[in-house]
C-alpha positions in Angstrom: 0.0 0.0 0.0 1.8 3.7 -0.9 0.1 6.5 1.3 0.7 10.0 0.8 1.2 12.4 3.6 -1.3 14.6 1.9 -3.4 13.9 -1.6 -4.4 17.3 -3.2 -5.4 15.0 -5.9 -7.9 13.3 -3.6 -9.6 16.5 -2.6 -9.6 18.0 -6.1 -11.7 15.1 -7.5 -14.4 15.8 -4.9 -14.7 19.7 -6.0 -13.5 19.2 -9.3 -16.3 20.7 -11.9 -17.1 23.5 -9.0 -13.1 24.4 -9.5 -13.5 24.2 -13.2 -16.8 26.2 -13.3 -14.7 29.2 -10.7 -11.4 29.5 -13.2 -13.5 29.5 -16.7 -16.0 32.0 -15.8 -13.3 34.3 -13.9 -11.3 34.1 -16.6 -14.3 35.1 -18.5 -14.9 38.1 -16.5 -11.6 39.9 -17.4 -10.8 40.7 -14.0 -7.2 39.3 -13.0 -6.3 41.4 -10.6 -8.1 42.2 -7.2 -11.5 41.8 -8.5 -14.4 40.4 -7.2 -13.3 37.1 -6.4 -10.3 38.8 -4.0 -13.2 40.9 -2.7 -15.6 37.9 -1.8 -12.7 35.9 0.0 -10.9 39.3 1.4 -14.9 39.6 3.4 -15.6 35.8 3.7 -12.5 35.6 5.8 -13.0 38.5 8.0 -16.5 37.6 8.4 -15.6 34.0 9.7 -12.2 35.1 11.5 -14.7 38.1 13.5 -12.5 40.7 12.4 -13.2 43.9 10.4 -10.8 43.5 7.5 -9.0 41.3 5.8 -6.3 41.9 2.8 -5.8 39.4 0.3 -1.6 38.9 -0.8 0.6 37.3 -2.8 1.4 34.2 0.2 1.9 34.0 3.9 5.3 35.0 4.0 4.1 38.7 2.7 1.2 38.4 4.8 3.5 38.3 8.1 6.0 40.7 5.8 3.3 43.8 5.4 1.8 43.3 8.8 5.3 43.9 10.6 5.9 47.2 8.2 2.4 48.3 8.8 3.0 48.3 12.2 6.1 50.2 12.0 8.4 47.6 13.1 11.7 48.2 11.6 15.9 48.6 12.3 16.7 48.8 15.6 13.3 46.7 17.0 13.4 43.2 18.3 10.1 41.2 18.1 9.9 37.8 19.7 8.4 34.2 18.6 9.1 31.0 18.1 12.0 28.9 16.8 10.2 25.6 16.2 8.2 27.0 13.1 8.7 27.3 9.1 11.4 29.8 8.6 9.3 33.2 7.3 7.8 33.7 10.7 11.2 34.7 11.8 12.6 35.7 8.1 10.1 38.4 7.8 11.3 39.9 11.2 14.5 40.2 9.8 13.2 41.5 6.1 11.3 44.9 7.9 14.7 45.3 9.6 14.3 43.7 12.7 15.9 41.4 15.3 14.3 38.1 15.7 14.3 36.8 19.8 13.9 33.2 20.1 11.8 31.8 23.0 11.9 28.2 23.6 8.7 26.1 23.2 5.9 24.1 25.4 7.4 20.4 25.2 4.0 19.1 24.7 2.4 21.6 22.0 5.1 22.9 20.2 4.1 26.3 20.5 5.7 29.3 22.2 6.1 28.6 26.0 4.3 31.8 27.1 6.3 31.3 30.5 9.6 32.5 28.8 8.3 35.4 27.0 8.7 38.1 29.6 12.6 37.3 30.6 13.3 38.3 26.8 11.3 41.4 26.3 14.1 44.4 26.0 13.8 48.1 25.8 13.6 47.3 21.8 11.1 44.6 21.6 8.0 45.9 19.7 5.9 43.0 19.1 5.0 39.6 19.2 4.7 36.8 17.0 2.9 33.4 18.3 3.0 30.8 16.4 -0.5 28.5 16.0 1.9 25.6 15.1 0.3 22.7 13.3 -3.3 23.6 13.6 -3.4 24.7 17.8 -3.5 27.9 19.0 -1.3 29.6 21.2 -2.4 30.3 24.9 -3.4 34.2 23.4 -4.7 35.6 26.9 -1.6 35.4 27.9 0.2 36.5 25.1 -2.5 39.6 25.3 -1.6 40.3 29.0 1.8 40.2 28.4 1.8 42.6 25.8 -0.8 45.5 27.3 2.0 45.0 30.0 4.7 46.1 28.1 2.7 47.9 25.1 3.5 45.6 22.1 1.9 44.7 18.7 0.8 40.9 18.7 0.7 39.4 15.0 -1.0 36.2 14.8 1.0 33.5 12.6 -2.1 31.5 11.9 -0.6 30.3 8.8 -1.5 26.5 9.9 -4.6 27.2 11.9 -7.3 29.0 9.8 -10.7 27.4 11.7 -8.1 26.7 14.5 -10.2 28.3 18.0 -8.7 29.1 21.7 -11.8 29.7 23.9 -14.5 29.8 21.2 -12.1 32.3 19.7 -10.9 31.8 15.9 -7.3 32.2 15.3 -7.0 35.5 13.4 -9.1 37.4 16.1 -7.5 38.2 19.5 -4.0 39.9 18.1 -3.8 43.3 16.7 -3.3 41.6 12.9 -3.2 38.1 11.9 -1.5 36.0 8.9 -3.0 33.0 6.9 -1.0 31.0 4.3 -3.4 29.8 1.3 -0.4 27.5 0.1 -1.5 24.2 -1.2 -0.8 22.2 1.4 -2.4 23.9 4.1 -6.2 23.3 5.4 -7.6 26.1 3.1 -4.9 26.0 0.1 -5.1 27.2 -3.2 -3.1 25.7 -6.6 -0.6 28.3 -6.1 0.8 31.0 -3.5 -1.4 33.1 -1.7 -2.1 35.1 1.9 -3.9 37.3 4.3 -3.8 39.7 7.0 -7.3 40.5 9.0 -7.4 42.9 11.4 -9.6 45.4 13.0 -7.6 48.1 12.8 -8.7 50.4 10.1 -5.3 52.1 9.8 -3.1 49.4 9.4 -5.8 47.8 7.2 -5.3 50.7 5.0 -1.3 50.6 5.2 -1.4 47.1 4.2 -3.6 47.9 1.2 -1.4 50.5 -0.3 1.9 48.4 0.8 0.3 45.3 -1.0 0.1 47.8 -4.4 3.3 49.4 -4.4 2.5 51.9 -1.8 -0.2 53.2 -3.3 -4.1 54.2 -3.1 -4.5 55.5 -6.0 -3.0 54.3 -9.7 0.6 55.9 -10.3 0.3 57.6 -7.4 2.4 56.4 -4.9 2.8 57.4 -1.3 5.1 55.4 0.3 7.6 52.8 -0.9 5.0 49.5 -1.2 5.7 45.7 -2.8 3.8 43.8 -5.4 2.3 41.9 -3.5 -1.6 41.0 -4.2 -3.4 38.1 -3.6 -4.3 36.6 -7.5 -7.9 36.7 -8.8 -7.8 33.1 -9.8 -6.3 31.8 -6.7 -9.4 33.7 -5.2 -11.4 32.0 -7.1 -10.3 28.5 -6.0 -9.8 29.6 -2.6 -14.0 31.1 -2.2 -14.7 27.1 -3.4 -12.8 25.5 -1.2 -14.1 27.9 1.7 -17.0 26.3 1.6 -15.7 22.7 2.5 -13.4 24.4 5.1 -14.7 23.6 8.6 -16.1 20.1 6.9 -12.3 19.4 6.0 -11.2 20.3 9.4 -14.0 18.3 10.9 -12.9 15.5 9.4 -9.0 16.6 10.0 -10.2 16.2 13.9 -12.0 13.0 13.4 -9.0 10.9 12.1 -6.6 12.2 14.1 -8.7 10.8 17.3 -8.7 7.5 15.0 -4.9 7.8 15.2 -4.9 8.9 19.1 -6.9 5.2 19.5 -4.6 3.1 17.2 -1.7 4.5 19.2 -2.4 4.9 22.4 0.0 1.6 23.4 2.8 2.5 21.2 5.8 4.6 22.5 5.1 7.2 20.3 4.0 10.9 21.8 0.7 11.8 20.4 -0.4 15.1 20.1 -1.1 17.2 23.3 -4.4 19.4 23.0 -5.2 22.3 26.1 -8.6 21.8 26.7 -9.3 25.4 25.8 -8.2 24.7 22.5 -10.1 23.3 18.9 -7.2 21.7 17.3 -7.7 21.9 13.0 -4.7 19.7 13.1 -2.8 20.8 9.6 -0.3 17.8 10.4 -0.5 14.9 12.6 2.8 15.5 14.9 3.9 12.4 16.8 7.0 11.7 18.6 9.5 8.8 18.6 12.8 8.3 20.2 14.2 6.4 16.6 12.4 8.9 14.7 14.6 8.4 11.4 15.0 4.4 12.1 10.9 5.2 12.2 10.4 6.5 9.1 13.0 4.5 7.0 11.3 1.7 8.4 7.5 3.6 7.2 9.5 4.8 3.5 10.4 1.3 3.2 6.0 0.2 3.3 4.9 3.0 1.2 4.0 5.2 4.0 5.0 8.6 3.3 6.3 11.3 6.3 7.5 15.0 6.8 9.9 15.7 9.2 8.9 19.3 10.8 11.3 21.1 11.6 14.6 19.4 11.3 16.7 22.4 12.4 15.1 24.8 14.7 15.1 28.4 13.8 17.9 29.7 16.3 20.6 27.1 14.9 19.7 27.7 11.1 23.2 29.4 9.7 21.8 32.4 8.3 21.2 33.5 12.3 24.8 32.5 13.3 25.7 35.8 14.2 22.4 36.1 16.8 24.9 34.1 18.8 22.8 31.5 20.1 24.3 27.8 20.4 23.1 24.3 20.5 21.1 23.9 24.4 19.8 27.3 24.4 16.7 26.0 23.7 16.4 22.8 24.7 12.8 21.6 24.2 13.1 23.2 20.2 16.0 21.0 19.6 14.6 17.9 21.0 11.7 18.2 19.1 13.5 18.9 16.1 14.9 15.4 16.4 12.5 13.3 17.3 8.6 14.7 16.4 7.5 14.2 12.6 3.9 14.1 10.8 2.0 11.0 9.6 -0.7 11.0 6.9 -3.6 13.0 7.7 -5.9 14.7 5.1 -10.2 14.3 4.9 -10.3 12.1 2.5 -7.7 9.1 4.2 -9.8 6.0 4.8 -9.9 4.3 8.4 -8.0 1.2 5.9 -5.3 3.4 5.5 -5.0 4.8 9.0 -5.0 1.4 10.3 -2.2 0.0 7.9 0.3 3.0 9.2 -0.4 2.2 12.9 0.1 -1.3 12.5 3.7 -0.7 10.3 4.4 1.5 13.4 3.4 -1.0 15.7 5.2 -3.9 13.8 8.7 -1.5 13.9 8.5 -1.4 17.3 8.2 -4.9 17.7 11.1 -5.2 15.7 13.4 -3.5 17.7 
């Protein structure tokens, strides 16, 4: 049996002539860039996140990117999040000029260990950014205390969490902006690169607009210095589709990873850890294993496919060398980066293939 760790094939087929039916007649309509379709997903979003605005743009990355420059965080700032996360939530910090400040993570969750936050806040840190990582939110009334405390911006990265909740709350509407990724892979994903920032801040709403279309508000005029950076018609298209199916998707998402928690619970493996204040939209099943890569040769080896996430946490990457952290800094990051990795999980996995994985899981162990 070969399983994938996620088939966008698999999904496609079950919206297929809606998806057809979205590109033809937006093609149709001559409107490529920021038309309707951007318009409808820009309010659909907001709508469903509880927030006033959102801004459709070119991917995630710019999403956190624009947010950071709308806020006015730049040289000489230091903004703190997480090391145990795709590289742009720290990247972008770095892009608009700033430091990025490393706190080390909850061993069970993966996110930011709210704990840690305040023994790094400086004169010079500006803002936060929290991490949803994987699908589960952040504890944010913390984070929010923390930062009336000290008066700093706090940017959702929600990139892995759209639908996620924290108290009945959606991801996207407790910080002062948020940032979603519409990349394929993730819960809502287009068939190409796409983003958004919601907020309810009508200023920074309106900074992020212009900075989205080369600093501008109106055409060829241009106000301050902006990117290209807007969210694609088409990919709008696709994306108001697929909204639809979202919290169906992530209903099912929960559903088969409780399947897995079952199958699992008498392996060694560390299953995921959910707060009880917390919906869980889980973009990847995470588990833990002390032979990780012994694990998943063994998995490779019966067609079951894995993704290692993240194999080098943020503070030891070379390009931050000269930040001057070193290996034990941040302990609970690097363990994780060694041992935790993702097993198939998408809506449309049958319970025949979530049974074969656990029982190639189970038989490695009995191997060894």
């Amino acid at each position: 049996m070969k399983i994938q760790l996620l088939d966008l094939l698999a999904q496609f087929e079950t919206i297929k002539d809606e998806i057809k039916d979205a590109v033809i007649s937006t093609i149709e309509s001559g409107h490529y860039i920021l038309g309707p379709q951007v318009k409808k997903l820009e309010e659909d979003i907001a709508s469903y996140c509880g927030v006033k605005h959102g801004i459709g743009v070119a991917n995630g990355t710019d999403a956190l990117l624009l947010a950071l420059k709308a806020f006015g965080i730049g040289e000489g700032d230091e903004v703190i999040t997480s090391p145990f996360t795709f590289f742009a939530s720290a990247e972008t910090i770095s892009q608009a000029g700033a430091k990025p400040v490393f706190v080390d993570i909850d061993p069970d969750t993966y996110c930011i260990d709210v704990d840690k936050i305040e023994k790094k806040i400086t004169e010079r840190t500006k803002a936060i950014i929290p991490v949803h990582i994987f699908g589960q939110m952040v504890d944010m009334d913390r984070i929010m205390e923390i930062a009336k405390k000290y008066n700093l911006i706090v940017i959702e990265d929600a990139c892995q969490a759209i639908g996620a909740e924290y108290k009945g709350k959606k991801a996207g509407s407790i910080g002062h902006a948020a940032c979603f990724s519409f990349f394929p892979t993730k819960n809502l994903g287009g068939y190409g690169d796409g983003g958004m920032v919601v907020t309810n801040d009508d200023a920074v709403a309106e900074r992020i607009r212009m900075l989205r279309f080369h600093g501008s508000k109106v055409k060829y005029y241009h106000e301050i210095l902006g990117y290209n950076s807007r969210l694609d018609e088409l990919q709008a298209a696709i994306l108001n589709v697929k909204f639809k199916y979202l919290d169906e998707w992530n209903r099912k998402r929960a559903e088969k990873a409780e399947i897995y928690n079952d199958l699992l619970k008498d392996t060694s493996c560390k299953l995921p850890v959910v707060r009880d204040y917390n919906k869980h939209i889980y973009h990847l099943y995470i588990i833990q294993h002390e032979k990780r890569d012994e694990l998943i040769k063994y998995l490779k080896d019966n067609g079951v496919a894995t993704g290692i996430y993240y194999p080098v946490p943020l503070h030891l990457q070379n390009v931050y060398k000269d930040l001057g952290y070193k290996e034990g800094d941040l302990p609970n990051a690097e363990y994780a980066s060694k041992r935790t990795f993702a097993i198939p999980l998408y809506p449309e996995l049958t319970l025949q293939q979530q049974k074969y994985v656990a029982e190639k899981i189970k038989e490695f162990e009995n191997l060894k």
